[in-house]
KESE-398777 format. One record per residue (C-alpha): residue in one letter; x, y, z. Coordinates in steps of 0.05 Angstrom, whole numbers, padded with zeros to 5 digits, always signed. Example, Ala and Ser with C-alpha at 12.3 -4.5 7.8 and 13.67 -1.06 7.14 Angstrom:
A+00246-00090+00156;S+00273-00021+00143;
***
This chain:
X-00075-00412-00090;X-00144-00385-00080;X-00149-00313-00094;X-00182-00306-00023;X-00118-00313+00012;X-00102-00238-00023;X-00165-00206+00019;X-00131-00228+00081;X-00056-00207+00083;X-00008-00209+00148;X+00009-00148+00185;X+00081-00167+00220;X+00125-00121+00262;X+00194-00130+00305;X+00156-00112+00367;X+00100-00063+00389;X+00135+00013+00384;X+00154-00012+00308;X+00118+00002+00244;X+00077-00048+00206;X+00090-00079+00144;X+00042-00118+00107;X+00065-00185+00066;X+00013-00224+00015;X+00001-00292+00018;X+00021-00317-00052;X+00025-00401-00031;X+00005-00456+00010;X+00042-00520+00016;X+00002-00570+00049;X+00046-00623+00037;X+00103-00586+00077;X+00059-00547+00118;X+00088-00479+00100;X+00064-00416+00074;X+00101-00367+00020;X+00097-00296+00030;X+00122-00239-00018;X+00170-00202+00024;X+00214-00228+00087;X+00174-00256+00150;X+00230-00259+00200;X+00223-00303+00253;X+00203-00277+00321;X+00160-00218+00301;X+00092-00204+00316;X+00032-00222+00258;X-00035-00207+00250;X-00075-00240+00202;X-00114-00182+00170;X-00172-00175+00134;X-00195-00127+00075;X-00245-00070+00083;X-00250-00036+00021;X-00287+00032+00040;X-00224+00038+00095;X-00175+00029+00034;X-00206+00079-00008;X-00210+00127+00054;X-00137+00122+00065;X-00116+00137+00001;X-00142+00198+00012;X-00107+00206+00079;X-00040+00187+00037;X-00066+00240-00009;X-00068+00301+00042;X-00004+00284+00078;X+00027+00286+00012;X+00001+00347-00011;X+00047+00407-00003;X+00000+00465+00033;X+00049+00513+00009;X+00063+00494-00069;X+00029+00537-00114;X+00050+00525-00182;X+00029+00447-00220;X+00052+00385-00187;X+00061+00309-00199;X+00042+00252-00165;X+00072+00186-00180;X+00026+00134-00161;X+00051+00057-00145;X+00001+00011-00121;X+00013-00062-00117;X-00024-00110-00167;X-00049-00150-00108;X-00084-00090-00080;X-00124-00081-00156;X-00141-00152-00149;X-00179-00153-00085;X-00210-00074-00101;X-00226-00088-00175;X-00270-00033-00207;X-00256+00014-00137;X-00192+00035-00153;X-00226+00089-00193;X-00254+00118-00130;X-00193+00101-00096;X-00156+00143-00157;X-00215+00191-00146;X-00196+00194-00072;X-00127+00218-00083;X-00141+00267-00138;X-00195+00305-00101;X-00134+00319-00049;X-00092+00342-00093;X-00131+00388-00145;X-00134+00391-00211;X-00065+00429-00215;X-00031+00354-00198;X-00029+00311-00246;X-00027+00236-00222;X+00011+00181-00262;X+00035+00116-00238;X+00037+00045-00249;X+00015-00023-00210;X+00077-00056-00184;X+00090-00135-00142;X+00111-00093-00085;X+00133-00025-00061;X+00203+00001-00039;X+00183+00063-00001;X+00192+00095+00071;X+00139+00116+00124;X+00138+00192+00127;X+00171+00190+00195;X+00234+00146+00175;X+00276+00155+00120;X+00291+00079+00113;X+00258+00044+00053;X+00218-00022+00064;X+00183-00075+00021;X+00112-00062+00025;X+00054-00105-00005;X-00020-00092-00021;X-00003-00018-00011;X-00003+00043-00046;X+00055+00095-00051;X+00048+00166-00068;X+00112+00212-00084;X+00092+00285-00100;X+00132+00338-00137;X+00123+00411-00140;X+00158+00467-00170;
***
């Protein structure tokens, strides 16, 4: 599969008042007409095909970054980091800044560690229910 089908990944949701998920394109079978996704595309829910900005990406890693920051902690922290391979791909040489992004939230008393991952098991900070997420980037922090 072209490695263009990664800058344009499908947003799908049950309906409208739902959160997003996103799901990567990893195949295309002309042959059968069909498409493979990484993650569950159940039938009857809304898509939209999206496509990749790079400066928002960065932007809202830093977003992440500030909602996950604890206001309040005052001693050292950690921040485990899991972004999806498939997100490195299409940002190449910007996940520094994207890294850079999320680090100038924090401070220097956080240290950030973390790993690239084929997709991420993680909850919007709203619901306590954990989803498959592609092309995204988690952040868990820890403070004492």
């Amino acid at each position: 599969m072209p490695a263009s089908g990664l800058r344009f990944p499908l947003s799908i949701q049950a309906d409208k008042s739902e959160h997003s998920l996103i799901r990567t394109l990893l195949a295309v079978d002309e042959s059968a007409n069909s498409l493979t996704f990484a993650g569950d595309v159940p039938q009857g829910y809304l898509c939209r095909l999206m496509r990749t900005n790079l400066d928002n990406l960065i932007e809202n890693a830093g977003m992440a970054a500030d909602a996950a920051h604890s206001e309040t902690a005052q001693n050292a922290g950690l921040c485990l980091v899991v972004s999806c391979v498939g997100r490195r791909l299409v940002m190449g040489q910007l996940t520094e800044e994207e890294l850079d992004a999320v680090k100038g939230k924090l401070g220097e008393s956080t240290t950030i560690t973390g790993y690239y991952s084929y997709g991420e098991l993680a909850p919007f900070s709203d619901i306590l229910k954990c989803q498959l997420h592609n092309q995204t980037m988690t952040l868990t922090t820890i403070y004492e």
